[in-house]
N, C-alpha and C positions, 0 to 999 in steps of 0.2 A: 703487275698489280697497279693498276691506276682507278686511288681514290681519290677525292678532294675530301679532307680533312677538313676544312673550314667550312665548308657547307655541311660536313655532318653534324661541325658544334652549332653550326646556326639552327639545322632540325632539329638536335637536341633542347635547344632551348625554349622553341615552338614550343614542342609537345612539352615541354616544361610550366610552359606558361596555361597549356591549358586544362592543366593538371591542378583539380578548385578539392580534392578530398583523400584522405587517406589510401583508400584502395585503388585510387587511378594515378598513385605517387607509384604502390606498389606493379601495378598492372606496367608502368612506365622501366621499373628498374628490371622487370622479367623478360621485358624487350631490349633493350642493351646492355645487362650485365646476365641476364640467365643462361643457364647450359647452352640454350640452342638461341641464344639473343646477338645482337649485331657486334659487340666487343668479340665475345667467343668466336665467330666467323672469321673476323680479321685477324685474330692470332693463326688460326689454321690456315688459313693464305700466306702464312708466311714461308711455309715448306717450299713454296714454288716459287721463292726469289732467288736471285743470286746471292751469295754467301754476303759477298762486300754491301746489297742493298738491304738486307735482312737487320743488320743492329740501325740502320736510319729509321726503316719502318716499324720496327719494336720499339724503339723511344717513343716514336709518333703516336703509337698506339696507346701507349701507357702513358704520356699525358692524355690523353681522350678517355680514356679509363676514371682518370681519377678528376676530370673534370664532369662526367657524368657522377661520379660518385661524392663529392660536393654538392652537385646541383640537389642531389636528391634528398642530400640531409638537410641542405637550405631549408627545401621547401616542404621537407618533414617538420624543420620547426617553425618553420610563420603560418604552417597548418595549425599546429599547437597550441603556437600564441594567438592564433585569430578565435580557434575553439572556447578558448579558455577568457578570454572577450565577450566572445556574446554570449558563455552561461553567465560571467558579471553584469551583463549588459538586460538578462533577465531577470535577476532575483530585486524581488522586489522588498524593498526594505518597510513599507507599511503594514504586512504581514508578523501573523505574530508568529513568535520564534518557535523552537519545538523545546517541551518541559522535560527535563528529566524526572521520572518516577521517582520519588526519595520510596527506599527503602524502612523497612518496622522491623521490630525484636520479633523474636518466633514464638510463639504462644507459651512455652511451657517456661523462655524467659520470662515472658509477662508472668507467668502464673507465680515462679520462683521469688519475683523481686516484690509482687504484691503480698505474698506471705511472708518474706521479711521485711516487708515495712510495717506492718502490723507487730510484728513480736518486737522489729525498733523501736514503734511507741511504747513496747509496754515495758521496754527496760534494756530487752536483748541485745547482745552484741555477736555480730556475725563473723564465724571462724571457718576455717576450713581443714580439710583434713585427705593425706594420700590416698590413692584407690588401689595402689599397691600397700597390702596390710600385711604384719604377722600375722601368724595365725593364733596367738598368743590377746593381742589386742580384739582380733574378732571373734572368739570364741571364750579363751579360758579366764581374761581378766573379765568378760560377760558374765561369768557362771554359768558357763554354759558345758557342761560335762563331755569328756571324751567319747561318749557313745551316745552323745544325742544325734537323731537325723541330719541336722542342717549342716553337719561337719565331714557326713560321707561324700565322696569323692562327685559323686550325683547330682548333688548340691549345691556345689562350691564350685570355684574357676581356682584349682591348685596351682602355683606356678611352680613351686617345688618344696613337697612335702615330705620329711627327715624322718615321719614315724612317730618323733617324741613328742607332746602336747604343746611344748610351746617353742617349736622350730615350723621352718616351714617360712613361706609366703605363698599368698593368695590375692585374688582380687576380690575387692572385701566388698562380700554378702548386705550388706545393710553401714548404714551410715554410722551404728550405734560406738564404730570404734571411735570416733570422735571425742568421743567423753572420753576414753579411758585417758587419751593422750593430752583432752584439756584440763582433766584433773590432774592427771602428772605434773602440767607444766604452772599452773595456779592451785592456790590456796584459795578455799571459798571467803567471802561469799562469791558467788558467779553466777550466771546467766548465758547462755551460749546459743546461737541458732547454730545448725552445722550441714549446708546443703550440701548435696554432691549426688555425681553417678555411682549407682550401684550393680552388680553381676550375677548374674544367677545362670545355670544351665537350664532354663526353661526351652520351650517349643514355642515358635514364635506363633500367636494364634491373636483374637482379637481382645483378649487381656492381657496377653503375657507376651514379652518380651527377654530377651537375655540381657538386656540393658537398660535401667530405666532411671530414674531419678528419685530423691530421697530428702527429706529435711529433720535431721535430728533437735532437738529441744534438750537442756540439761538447764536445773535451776538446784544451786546447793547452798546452806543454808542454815543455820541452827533451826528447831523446832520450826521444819517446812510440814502442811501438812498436806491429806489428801484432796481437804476441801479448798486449800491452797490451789490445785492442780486443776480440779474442777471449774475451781471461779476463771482461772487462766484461758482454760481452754473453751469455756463456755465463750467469754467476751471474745476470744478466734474466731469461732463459730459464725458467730452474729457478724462479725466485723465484715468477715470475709461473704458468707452468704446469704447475711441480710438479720434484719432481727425476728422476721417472720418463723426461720427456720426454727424447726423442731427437731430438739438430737437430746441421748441417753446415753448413759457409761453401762456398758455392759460387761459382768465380769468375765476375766479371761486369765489364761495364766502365760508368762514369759519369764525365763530364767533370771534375767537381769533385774527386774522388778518385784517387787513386793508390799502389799497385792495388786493385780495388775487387772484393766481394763479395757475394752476396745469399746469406741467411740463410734456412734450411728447418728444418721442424722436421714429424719423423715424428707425424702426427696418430693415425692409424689403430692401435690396437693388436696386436700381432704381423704384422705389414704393414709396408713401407716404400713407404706415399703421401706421398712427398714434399710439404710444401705450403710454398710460399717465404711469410716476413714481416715482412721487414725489408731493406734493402737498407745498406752502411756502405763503409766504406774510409779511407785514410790521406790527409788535407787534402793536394790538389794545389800543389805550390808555388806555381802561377802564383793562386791564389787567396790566398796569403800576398803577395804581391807587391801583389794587386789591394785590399788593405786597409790596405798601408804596412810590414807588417812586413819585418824584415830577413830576405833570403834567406838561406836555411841556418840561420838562427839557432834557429827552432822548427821541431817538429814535431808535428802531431795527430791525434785522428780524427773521423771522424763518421759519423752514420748517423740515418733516418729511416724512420721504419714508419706504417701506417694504422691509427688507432684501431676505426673500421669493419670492419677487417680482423682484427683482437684480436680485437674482440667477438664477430664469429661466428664465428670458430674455438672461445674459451674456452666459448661459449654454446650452442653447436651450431644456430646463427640459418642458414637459408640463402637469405635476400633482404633484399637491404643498402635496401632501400624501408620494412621495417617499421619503422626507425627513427624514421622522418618522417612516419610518418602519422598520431600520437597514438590508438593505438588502443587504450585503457586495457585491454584486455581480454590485450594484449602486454603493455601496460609495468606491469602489476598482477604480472607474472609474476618482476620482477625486483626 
């Protein structure tokens, strides 16, 4: 075996030098470190020496080994450092910079925080309330009887229901349990906004939802009356969708209230397309009874409307789905 060792570190350092890019660094290390590359060759020559000349030329090797193998990481990083030079050596700092998009609320926030700013000027204080409910607080302290419809299993999201009228938990149908637990927890007088999500087994379609949004209203009070609830809701009305609009209390019945009506409000200009959105009435006695207050002694009102339902009226939206489907190219729009 007669190589000259110093002449292969001299080629090596040639083709070292004229190695100007990453892939002719690699093209470089496939020729003297690959399977079939000039390192690998001289190991296999080694079979053919004599025993006593075999550990001289194995050293020899393996410094040459790791002297290519330096060279190459060298010049792997002052590739690096040269690269990462001339992108600084390009950017131009006259150039205006890139803006980040600020992000906005989601529209039915907007919808939610502008109808409680309104009921905040007009007195209201804003509460909240669990969506895990007994079934006790959303039905029976409502007056809402054991065999009414909105209590079968059909209707409701049961999480576990005991049989007995007021066992059970559920995920609560309407916002209205709000009141029972803010009259539990205050003596009137009071005033209470009460948003939240609400559950229903519905079929998801372009009105209906299994989960939507809710704002309950409660005002209690001595000698409250109906035209009380009227002037209240009227000045919402306007506030919220102008003083132009036109809307009417129309009678209706609900367990909790007494007497009770749903609220229309002419959408259509020069038209009278009624469109209902809000339902209210005078607190049912038996639900004063059902939270300890003295009978006779107060009287209030309440009322609850669909946030979902605001929004595509104010908005002119007509599938209550685009809300929940993140599809910025909607929600960019608000």
């Amino acid at each position: 075996m007669n190589l000259n060792f110093e002449q292969l570190k001299i080629q090596f350092q040639q083709d070292l030098d004229l190695s100007n890019d990453a892939q002719s660094v690699e093209d470089l290390r496939i020729k003297y470190l690959g399977r079939k590359g000039l390192v690998q060759s001289l190991y296999s020559q080694l079979a053919s020496l004599p025993n006593d000349q075999k550990p001289i030329f194995g050293k020899v090797i393996n410094e040459f080994r790791q002297i290519v193998n330096q060279g190459l990481d060298d010049k792997k990083s002052s590739l690096g450092d040269s690269d990462a030079a001339s992108k600084q050596q390009l950017m131009d700092l006259t150039l205006p910079g890139y803006r980040h998009e600020n992000g906005h609320k989601h529209l039915l926030t907007q919808t939610i925080e502008e109808i409680c700013d309104i009921f905040k000027q007009l007195g209201f204080v804003i509460e909240d309330g669990p969506e895990i409910e007994s079934e006790f607080n959303n039905f029976a302290a409502l007056n809402i009887p054991a065999d009414h419809p909105s209590r079968d299993g059909f209707d409701t999201f049961y999480l576990d229901r005991k049989g007995a009228e007021h066992d059970g938990t559920l995920l609560r149908s309407h916002t209205s349990p709000g009141q029972i637990r803010i009259m539990q927890k205050y003596a009137p007088p009071l005033a209470v906004i009460i948003p939240g999500k609400v559950y229903r087994p519905d079929a998801v379609d372009a009105s209906h939802s299994f989960m939507f949004h809710q704002i309950e209203g409660l005002l209690v009070d001595e000698e409250v009356r109906f035209s009380d609830l009227k002037g209240l809701l009227t000045t919402f009305c306007k506030r919220l969708f102008g003083n132009e609009i036109d809307m009417r209390f129309r009678p209706h019945f609900f367990p909790f209230t007494e007497p009770s009506a749903e609220v229309d409000i002419s959408w259509s200009k020069g038209k009278r397309n009624w469109l209902e959105i809000m339902g209210c009435g005078m607190v049912h006695p038996n639900v004063f009874s059902a939270v300890g207050y003295k009978r006779g002694a107060y009287s209030g009102l309440a009322f609850g409307l669909g946030v979902e339902r605001i929004a595509m009226l104010k908005y002119g939206i007509n599938d209550i789905r685009v809300f929940y489907e993140n599809d910025l190219r909607f929600l960019k729009q608000f």
